[in-house]
Chimera marker file (.cmm) of the C-alpha trace (Angstrom):
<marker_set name="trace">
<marker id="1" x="-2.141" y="19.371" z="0.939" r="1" g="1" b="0" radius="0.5"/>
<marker id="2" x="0.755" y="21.747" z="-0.273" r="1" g="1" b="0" radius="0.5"/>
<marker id="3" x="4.186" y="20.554" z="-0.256" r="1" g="1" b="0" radius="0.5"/>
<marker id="4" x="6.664" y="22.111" z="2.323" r="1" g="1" b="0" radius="0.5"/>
<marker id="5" x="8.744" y="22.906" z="-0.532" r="1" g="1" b="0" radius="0.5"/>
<marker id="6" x="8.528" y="26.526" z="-1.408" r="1" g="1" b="0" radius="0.5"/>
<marker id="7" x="7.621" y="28.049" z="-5.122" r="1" g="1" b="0" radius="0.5"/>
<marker id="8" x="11.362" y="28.197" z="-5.866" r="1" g="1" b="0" radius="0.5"/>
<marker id="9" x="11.881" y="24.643" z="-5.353" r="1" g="1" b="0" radius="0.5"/>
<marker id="10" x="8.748" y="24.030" z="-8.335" r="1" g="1" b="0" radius="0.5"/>
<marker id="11" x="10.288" y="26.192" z="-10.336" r="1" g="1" b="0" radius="0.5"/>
<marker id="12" x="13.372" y="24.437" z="-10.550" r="1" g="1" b="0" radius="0.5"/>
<marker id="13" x="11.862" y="21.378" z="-10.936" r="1" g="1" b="0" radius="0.5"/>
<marker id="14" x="9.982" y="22.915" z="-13.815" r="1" g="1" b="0" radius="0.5"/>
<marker id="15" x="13.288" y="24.631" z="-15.715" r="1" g="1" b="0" radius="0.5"/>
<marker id="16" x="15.334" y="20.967" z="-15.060" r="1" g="1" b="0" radius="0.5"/>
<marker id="17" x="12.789" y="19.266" z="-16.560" r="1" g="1" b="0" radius="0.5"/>
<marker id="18" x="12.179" y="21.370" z="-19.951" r="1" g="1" b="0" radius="0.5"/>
<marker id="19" x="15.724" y="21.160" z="-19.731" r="1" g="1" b="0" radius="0.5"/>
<marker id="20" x="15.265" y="17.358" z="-19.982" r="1" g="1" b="0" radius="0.5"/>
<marker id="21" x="13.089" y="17.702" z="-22.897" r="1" g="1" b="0" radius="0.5"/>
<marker id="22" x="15.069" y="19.648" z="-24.761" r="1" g="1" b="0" radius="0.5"/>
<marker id="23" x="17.862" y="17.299" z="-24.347" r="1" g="1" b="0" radius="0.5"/>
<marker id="24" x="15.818" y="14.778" z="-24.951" r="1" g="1" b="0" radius="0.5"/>
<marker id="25" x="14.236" y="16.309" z="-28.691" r="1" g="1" b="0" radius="0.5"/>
<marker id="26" x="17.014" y="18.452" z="-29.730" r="1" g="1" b="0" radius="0.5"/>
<marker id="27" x="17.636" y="17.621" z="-33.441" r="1" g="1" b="0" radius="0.5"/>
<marker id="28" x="14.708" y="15.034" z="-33.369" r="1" g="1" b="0" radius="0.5"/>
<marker id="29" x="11.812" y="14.700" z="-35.859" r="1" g="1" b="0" radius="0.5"/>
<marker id="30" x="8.074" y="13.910" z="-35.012" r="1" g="1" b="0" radius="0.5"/>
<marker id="31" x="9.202" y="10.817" z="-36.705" r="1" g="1" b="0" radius="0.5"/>
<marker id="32" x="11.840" y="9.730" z="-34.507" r="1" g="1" b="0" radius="0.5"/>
<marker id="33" x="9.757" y="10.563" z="-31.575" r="1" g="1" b="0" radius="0.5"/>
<marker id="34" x="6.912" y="8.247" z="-32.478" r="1" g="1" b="0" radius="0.5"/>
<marker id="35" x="9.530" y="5.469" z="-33.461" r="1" g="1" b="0" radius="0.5"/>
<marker id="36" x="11.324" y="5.936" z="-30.122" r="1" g="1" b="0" radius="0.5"/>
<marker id="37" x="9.313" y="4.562" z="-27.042" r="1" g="1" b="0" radius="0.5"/>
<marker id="38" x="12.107" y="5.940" z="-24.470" r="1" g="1" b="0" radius="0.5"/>
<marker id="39" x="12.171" y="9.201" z="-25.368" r="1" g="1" b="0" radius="0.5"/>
<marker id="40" x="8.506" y="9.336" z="-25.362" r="1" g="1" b="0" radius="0.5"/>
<marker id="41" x="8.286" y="7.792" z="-21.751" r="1" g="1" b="0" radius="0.5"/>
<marker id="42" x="11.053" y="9.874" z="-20.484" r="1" g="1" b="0" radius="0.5"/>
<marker id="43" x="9.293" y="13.247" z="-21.929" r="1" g="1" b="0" radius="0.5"/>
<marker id="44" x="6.121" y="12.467" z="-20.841" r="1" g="1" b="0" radius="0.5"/>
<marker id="45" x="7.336" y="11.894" z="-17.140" r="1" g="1" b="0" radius="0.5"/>
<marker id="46" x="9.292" y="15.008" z="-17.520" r="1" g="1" b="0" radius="0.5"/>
<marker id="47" x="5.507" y="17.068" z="-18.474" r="1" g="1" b="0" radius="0.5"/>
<marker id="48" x="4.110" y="15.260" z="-15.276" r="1" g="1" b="0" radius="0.5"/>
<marker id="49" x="7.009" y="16.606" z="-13.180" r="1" g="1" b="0" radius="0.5"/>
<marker id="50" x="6.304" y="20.158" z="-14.626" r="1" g="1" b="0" radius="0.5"/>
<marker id="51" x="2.590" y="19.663" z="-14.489" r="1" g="1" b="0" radius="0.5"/>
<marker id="52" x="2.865" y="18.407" z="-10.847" r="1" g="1" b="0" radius="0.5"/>
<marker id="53" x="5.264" y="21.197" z="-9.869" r="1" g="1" b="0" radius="0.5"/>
<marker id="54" x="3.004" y="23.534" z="-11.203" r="1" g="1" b="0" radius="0.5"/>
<marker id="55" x="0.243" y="21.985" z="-9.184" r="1" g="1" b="0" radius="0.5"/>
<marker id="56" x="2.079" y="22.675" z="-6.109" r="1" g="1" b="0" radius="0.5"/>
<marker id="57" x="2.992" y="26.195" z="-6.813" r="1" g="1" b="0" radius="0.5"/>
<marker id="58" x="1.349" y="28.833" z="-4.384" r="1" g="1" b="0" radius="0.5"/>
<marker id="59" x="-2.048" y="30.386" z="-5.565" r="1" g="1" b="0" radius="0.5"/>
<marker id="60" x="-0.195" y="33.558" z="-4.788" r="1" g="1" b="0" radius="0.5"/>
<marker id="61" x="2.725" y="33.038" z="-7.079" r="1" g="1" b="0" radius="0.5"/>
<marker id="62" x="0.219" y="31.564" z="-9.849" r="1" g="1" b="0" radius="0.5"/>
<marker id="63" x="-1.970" y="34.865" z="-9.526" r="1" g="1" b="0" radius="0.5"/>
<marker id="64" x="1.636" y="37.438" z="-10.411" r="1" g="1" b="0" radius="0.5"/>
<marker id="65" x="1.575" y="35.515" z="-13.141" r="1" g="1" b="0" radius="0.5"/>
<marker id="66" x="-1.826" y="34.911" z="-14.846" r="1" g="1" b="0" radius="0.5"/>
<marker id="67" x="-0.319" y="34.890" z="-18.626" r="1" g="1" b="0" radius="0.5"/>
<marker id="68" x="1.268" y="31.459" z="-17.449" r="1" g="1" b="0" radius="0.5"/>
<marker id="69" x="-1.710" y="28.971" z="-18.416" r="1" g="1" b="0" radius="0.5"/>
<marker id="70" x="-1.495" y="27.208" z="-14.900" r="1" g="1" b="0" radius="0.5"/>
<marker id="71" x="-4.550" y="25.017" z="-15.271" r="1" g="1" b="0" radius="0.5"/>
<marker id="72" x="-3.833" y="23.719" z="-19.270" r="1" g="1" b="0" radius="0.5"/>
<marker id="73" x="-0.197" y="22.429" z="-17.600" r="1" g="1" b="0" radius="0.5"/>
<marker id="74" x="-2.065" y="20.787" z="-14.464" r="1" g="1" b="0" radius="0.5"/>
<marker id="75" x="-4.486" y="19.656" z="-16.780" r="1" g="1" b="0" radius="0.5"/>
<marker id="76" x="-2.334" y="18.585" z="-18.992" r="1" g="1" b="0" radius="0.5"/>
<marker id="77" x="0.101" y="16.025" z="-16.188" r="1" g="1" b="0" radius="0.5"/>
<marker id="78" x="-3.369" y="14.905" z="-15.423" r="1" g="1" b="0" radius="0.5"/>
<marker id="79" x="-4.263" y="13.468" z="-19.032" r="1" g="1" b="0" radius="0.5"/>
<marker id="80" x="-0.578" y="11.923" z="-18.934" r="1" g="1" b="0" radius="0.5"/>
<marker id="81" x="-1.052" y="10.304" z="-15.228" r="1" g="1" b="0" radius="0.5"/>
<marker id="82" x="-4.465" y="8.630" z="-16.146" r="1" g="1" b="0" radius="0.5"/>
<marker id="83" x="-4.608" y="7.840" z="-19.884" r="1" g="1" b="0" radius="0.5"/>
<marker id="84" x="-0.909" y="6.418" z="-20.440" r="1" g="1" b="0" radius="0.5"/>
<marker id="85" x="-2.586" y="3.717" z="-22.720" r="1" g="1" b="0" radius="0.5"/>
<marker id="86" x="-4.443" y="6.702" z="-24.776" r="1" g="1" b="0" radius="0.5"/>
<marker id="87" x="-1.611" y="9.148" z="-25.137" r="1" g="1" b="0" radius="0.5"/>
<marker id="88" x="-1.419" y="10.848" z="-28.763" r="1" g="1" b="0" radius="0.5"/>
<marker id="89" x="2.164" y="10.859" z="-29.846" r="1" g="1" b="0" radius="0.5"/>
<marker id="90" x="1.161" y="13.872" z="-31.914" r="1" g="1" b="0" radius="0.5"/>
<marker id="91" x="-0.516" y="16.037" z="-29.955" r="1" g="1" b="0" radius="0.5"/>
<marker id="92" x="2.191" y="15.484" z="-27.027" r="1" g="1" b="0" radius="0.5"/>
<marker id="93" x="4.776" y="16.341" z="-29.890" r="1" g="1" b="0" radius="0.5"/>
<marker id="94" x="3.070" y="19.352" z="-31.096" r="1" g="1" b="0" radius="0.5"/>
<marker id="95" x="2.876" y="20.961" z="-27.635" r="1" g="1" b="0" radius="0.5"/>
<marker id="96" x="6.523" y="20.198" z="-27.057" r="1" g="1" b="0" radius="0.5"/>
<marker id="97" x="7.390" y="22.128" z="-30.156" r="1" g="1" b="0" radius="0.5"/>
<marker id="98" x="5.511" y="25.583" z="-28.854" r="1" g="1" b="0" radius="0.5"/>
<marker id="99" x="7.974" y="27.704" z="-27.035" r="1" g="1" b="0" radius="0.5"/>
<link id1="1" id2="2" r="1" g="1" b="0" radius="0.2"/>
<link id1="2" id2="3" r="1" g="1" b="0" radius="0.2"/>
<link id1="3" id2="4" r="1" g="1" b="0" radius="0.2"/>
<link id1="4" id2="5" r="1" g="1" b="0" radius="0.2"/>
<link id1="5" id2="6" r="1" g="1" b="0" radius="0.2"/>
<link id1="6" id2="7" r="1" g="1" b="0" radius="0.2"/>
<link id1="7" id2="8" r="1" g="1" b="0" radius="0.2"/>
<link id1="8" id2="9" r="1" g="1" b="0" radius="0.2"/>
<link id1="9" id2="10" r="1" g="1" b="0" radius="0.2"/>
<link id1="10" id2="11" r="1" g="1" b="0" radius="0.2"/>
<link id1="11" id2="12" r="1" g="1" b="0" radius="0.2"/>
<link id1="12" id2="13" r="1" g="1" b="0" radius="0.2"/>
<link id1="13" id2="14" r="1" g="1" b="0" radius="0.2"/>
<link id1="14" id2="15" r="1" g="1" b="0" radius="0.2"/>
<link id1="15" id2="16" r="1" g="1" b="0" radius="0.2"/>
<link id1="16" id2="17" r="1" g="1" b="0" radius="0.2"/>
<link id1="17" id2="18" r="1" g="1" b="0" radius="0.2"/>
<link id1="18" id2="19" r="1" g="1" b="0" radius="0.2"/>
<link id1="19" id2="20" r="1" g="1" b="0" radius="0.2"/>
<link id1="20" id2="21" r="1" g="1" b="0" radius="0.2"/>
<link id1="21" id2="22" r="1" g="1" b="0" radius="0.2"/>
<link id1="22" id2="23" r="1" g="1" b="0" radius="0.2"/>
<link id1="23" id2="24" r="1" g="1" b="0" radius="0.2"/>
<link id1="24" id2="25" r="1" g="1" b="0" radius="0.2"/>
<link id1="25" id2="26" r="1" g="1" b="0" radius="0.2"/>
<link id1="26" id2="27" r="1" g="1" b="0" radius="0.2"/>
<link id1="27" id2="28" r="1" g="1" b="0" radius="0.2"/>
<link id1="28" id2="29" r="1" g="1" b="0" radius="0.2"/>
<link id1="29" id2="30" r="1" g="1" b="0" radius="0.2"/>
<link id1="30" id2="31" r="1" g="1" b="0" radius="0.2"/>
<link id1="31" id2="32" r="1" g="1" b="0" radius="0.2"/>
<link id1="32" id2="33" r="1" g="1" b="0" radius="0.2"/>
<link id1="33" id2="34" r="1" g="1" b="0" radius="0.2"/>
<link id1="34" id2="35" r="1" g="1" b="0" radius="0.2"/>
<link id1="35" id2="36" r="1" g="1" b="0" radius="0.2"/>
<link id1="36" id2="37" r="1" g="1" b="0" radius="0.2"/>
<link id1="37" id2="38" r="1" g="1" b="0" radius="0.2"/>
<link id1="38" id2="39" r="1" g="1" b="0" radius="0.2"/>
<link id1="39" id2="40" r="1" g="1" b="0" radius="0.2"/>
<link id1="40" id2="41" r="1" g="1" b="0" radius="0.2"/>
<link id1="41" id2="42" r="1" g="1" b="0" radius="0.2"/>
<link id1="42" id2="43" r="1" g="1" b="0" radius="0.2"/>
<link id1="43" id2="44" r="1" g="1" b="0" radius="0.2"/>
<link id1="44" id2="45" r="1" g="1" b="0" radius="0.2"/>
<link id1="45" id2="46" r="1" g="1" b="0" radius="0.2"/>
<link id1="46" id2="47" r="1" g="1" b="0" radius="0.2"/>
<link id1="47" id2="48" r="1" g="1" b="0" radius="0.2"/>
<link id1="48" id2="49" r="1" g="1" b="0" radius="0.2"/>
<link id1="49" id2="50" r="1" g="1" b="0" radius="0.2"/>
<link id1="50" id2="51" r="1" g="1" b="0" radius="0.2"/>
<link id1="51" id2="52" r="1" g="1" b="0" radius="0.2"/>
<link id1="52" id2="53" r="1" g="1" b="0" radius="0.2"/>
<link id1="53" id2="54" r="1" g="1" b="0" radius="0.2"/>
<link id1="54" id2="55" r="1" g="1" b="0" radius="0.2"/>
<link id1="55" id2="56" r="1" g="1" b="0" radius="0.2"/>
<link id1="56" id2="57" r="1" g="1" b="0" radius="0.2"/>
<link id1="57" id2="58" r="1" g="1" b="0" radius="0.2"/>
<link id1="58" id2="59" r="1" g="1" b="0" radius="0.2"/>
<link id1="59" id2="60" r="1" g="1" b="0" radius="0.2"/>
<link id1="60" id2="61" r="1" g="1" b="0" radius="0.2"/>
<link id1="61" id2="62" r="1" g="1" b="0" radius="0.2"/>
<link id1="62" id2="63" r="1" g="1" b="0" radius="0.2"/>
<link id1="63" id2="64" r="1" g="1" b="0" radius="0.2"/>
<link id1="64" id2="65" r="1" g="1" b="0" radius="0.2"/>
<link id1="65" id2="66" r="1" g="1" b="0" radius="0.2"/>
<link id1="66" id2="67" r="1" g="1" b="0" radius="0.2"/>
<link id1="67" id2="68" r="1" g="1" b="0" radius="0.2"/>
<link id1="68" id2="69" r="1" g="1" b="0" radius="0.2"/>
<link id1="69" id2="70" r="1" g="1" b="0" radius="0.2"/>
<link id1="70" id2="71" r="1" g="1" b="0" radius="0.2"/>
<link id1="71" id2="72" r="1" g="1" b="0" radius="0.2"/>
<link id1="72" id2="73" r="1" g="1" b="0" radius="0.2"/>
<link id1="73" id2="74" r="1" g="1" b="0" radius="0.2"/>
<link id1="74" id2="75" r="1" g="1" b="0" radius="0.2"/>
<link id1="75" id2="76" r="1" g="1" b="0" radius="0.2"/>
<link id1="76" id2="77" r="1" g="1" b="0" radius="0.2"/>
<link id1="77" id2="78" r="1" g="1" b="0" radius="0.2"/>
<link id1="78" id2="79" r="1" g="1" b="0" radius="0.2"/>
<link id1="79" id2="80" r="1" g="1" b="0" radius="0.2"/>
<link id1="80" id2="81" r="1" g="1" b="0" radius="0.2"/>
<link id1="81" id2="82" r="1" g="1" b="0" radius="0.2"/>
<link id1="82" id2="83" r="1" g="1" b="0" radius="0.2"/>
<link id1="83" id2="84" r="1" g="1" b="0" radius="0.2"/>
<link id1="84" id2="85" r="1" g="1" b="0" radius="0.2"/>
<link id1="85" id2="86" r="1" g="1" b="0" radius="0.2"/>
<link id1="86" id2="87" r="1" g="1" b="0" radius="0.2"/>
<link id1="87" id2="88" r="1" g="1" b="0" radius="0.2"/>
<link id1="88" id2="89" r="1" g="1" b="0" radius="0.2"/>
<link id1="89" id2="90" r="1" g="1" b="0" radius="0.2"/>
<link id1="90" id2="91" r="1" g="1" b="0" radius="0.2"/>
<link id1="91" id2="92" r="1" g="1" b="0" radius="0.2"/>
<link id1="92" id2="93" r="1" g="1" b="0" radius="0.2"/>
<link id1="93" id2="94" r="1" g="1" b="0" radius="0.2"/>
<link id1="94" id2="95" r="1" g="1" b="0" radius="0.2"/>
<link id1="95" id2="96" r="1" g="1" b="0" radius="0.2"/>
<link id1="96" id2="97" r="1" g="1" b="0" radius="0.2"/>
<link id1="97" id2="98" r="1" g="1" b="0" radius="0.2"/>
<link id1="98" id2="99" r="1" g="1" b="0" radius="0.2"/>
</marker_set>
């Protein structure tokens, strides 16, 4: 079931959130994200937000725009929510540093 919240709501949460990360990373290195268990915690939570949000936007809203890859970011908060022991450092890094 949908939220009552409406697709401007999610789309704030999404912008505060990369807003988060990019607080979060700004003049970091891959290197001081792997050595720094906090900001890894705290930037994965913020891709579940966005990946959640996402989730709860309208298929309507998702379908004006289909260049948005809707079901790689749901996908993506789902990896995070069920395989916190197996996260790659890396690979969540690496998609952090595509615009």
């Amino acid at each position: 079931m949908k939220s009552k919240l409406g697709d401007k709501a999610r789309l704030q949460h999404i912008s505060d959130a990369i807003k988060e990360i990019e607080n979060y990373i700004t003049n970091s290195s891959y290197k001081d994200f792997q050595s720094n268990s906090m900001m890894q915690f705290a930037t994965v939570k913020q891709l579940e937000i966005i990946g959640e949000a996402a989730n709860q936007l309208t298929e309507h809203f998702k379908k004006l725009y289909t260049e948005i890859q809707w079901r790689e970011i749901v996908g993506l908060r789902n990896i995070l929510i069920h395989e916190y022991f197996g996260i790659d450092t890396k690979i969540v890094w690496d998609i952090l540093q595509i615009d």
